[in-house]
N, C-alpha and C positions, 0 to 999 in steps of 0.2 A: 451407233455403238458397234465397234468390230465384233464377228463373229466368237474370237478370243476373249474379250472380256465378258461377253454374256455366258458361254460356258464356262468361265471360273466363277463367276459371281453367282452361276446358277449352282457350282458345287459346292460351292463355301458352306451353305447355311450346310448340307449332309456331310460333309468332314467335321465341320463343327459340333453337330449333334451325334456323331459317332465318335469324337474325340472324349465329349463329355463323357459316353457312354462307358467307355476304355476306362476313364480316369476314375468311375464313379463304383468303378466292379471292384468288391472286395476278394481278397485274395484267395486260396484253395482254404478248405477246410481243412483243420489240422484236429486229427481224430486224438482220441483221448489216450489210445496207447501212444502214439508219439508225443504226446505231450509228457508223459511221463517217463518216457526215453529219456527224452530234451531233461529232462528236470533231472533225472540220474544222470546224466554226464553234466549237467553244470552242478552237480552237487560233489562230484568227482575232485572237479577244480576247487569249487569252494573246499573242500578238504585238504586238499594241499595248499591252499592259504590259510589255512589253520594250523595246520601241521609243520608248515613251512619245508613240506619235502614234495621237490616235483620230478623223483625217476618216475612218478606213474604217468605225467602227461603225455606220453607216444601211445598210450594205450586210449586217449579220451581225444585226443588233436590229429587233425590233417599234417601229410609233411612238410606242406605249404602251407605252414601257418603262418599268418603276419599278426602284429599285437601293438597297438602304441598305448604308450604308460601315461600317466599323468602329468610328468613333464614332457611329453613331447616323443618322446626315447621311439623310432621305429627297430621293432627285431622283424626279421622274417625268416622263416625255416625253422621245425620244430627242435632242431639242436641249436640254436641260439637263443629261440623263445625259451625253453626250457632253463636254458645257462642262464641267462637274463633275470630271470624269476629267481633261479636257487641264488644268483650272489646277494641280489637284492634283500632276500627274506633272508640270507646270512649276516649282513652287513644292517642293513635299515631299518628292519624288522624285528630284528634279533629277540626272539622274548616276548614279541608284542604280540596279544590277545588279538583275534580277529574279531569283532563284536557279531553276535547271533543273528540269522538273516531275519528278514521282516517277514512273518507268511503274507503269500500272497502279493510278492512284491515282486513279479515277472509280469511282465507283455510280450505275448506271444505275436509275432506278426508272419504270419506264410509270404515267403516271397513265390513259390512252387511249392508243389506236394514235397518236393526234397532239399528245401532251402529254406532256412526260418531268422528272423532275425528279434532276439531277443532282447529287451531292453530291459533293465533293473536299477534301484536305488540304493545304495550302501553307505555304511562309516568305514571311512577306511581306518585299520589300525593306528594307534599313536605309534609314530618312529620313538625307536629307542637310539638310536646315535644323535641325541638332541636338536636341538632347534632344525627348522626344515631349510634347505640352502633358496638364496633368492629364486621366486619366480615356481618356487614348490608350495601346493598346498598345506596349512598350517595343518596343525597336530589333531585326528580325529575329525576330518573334514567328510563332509557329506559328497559323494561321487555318482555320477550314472555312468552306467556299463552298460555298452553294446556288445551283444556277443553275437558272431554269424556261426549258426550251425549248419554242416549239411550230410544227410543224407545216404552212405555210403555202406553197399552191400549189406543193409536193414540196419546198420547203428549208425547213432548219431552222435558226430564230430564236430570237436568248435576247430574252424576255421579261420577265423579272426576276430579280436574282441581291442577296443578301445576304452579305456577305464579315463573320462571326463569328468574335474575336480567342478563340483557348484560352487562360484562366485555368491554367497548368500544374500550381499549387497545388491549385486545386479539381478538376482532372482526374487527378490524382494521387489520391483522396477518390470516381473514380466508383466507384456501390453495385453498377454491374454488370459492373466490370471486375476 
């Protein structure tokens, strides 16, 4: 056996058991006052889905915000994200009750002490401009939201968030539930 393949074969097994190692490290600790940050700026946003007014988002968003909607829709920059939102909640929404959050219905996951990525369960409002157009979640569908927070000069900013409509059928069919 060449010199070369006995040194890679001898390091494989320590790359391997320091890969698992890497893989198996759970992320930074995220202390209780940030988590209560986190929780006041996503309650910020959730208020203006309630409210349906977002001049306060530049106060709660990076200016690099990106956001994709439930159909697909990418905005990025928080003067688009924003516009995106108020036509939407003027047009689609108009009128429509945001239903009450679930307590207790965040996951917090540290990606860094100053990066978090938050995952949540929600009903999204019933559209009031009637029926949903093809290939849109029907009326009052269950959704998960990702939201990326991060970190900046001691507050915390949502960064990016994707609002994914549950299929109930094919959730009904997961392999790990």
């Amino acid at each position: 056996m060449s010199t070369l393949k006995v040194v890679l074969l001898s390091a494989f097994p320590s790359l391997f058991i320091g890969y698992q190692a890497l893989a198996q490290e759970a992320g930074p600790a995220l202390s209780a006052a940030d988590k209560a940050a986190i929780e006041t700026t996503l309650g910020k946003f959730r208020k203006n889905l309630g409210d349906h007014q977002f001049a306060e988002m530049p106060a709660y968003t990076t200016p690099d915000i990106s956001f994709v909607n439930v159909v697909g829709m990418f905005w990025q920059g928080e003067a688009d994200v924003q516009r995106a939102h108020q036509a939407i909640f003027d047009r689609i929404y108009k009128g429509a009750a945001l239903p009450p959050a679930a307590p207790g219905n965040l996951t917090f996951r540290a990606i860094t002490p100053d990066v978090v990525l938050v995952t949540s369960r929600s009903t999204m409002p019933v559209r009031s401009d009637g029926p949903p157009p093809a290939g849109a979640p029907p009326a009052a569908a269950e959704s998960i939201f990702n939201t990326l927070l991060v970190k900046r000069q001691g507050r915390w900013l949502i960064t990016a968030g994707q609002n994914t409509p549950v299929d109930a059928r094919a959730a009904a069919a997961n392999p790990i539930r």
